[in-house]
C-alpha positions, 0 to 999 in steps of 0.5 A, a space after each residue: 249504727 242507728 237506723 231510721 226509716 221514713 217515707 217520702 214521695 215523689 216530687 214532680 214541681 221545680 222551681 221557687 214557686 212550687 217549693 213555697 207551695 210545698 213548705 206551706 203545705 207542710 212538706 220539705 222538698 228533698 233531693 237524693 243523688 249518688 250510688 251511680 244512679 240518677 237524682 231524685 226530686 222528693 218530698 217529705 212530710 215536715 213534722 214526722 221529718 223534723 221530729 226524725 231528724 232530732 232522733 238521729 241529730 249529730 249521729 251516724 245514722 243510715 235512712 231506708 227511705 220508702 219512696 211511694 214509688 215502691 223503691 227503697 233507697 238507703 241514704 245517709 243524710 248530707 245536708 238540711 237547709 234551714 231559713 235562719 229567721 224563722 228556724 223552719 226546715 227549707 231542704 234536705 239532700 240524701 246521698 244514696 249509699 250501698 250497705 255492702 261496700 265500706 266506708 269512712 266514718 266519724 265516731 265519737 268517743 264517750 269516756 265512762 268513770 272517773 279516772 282514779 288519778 283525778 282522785 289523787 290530785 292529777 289533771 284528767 286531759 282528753 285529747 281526742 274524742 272521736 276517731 275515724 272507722 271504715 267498714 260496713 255501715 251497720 257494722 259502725 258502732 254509734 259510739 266508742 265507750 273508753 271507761 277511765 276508771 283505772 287510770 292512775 297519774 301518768 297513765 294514758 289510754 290510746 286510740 290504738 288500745 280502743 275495742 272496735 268490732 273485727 269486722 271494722 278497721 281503725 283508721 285514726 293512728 294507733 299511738 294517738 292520745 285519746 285520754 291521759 291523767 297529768 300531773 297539775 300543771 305539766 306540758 299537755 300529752 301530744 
C-alpha cells in the first residue's frame, strides 16, 4: 500500500472567519477523528498538500501525519472539500486508523497483455475491476495485475484464481468473473 508522509500543524481558530484567513494565507484547515481518540483541528500547507494529494489520487494510501505537536498519526484520507468555482482545496477530514488491526479495502484490477482469443476474432468482457481485500493496511497491495495473455475463446479468469498476498483475505466471491474471452455477439459472462 502507498505511503505518504505530511506535515501538519495545530490549529487553534474556529469558525468561518478564521478559515478564510487560513485559505489566504495558503493553509487548509483539516480535521483528524477516529481510533477512539478525540478530534483534532489541523492545518495544512495548501501546496505541498495539493501536490500530495495528486501523488495518492484514486488509491489506497496510508498518511503518517507529523503533527508539530510531536505525535504522529496514521490516517487514511476520508474526504477533501473542494469550492466548485474556483477549484481550490476548502478542507480535509483524516480518519485516524491503527496499522495492526485488519481492514476492508477496494482494490482495482489491472489487466496485462492481450488475450490470445482477441486474436481469433473473440470478444474480450471484463466484468470486474476490482475486488475487496481485508488485512493489515501495509500488507494491501496497490493493485492486482491479472495478465490476460493465455486466454483462448470461451475461457475466463475469476476473481477466486487472483494471487493476493497470505497475509490477506479475498473478501470479493471467489466464483465472480472478473475476465472472459466470448464469442462475438454471445450473452455477456455473469
Amino acid at each position: 500500500m502507498l505511503q505518504v508522509e505530511m506535515s501538519a500543524f495545530v490549529r487553534k481558530e474556529t469558525g468561518k472567519g478564521a478559515m478564510r484567513r487560513l485559505r489566504m494565507e495558503g493553509k487548509t484547515p483539516a480535521v483528524v477523528y477516529g481510533a477512539g481518540s478525540k478530534s483534532l483541528a489541523l492545518q495544512l500547507e495548501t501546496s505541498t498538500f495539493f501536490q500530495q494529494l495528486l501523488e495518492m489520487y484514486h488509491s489506497n494510501c496510508v498518511v503518517t501525519l507529523k503533527v508539530d505537536d510531536g505525535s504522529t498519526r496514521h490516517v487514511l484520507v476520508k474526504e477533501v472539500q473542494t469550492d466548485p468555482v474556483r477549484d481550490t482545496l476548502l478542507h480535509a477530514d483524516f480518519v485516524e486508523i491503527d496499522l495492526a488491526k485488519s481492514r476492508r479495502f477496494t482494490v482495482p484490477l489491472t489487466f496485462t497483455g492481450k488475450a490470445k482469443g482477441v486474436d481469433f476474432g473473440g470478444e474480450l468482457q471484463i466484468s470486474k475491476n476490482e475486488v475487496v481485500l481485508e488485512g493489515n493496511p501495509l500488507a494491501i497491495p496497490d493493485d492486482i495485475k491479472i495478465d490476460i495473455t493465455p486466454l483462448k475463446i470461451g475461457d475466463s479468469i475469476s476473481v477466486g484464481s487472483v494471487s493476493i498476498p497470505e497475509d490477506v483475505k479475498l473478501i470479493t466471491k471467489a466464483d465472480t468473473v472478473c475476465v472472459a474471452v466470448i464469442t462475438p455477439g454471445a450473452a455477456p459472462v455473469e
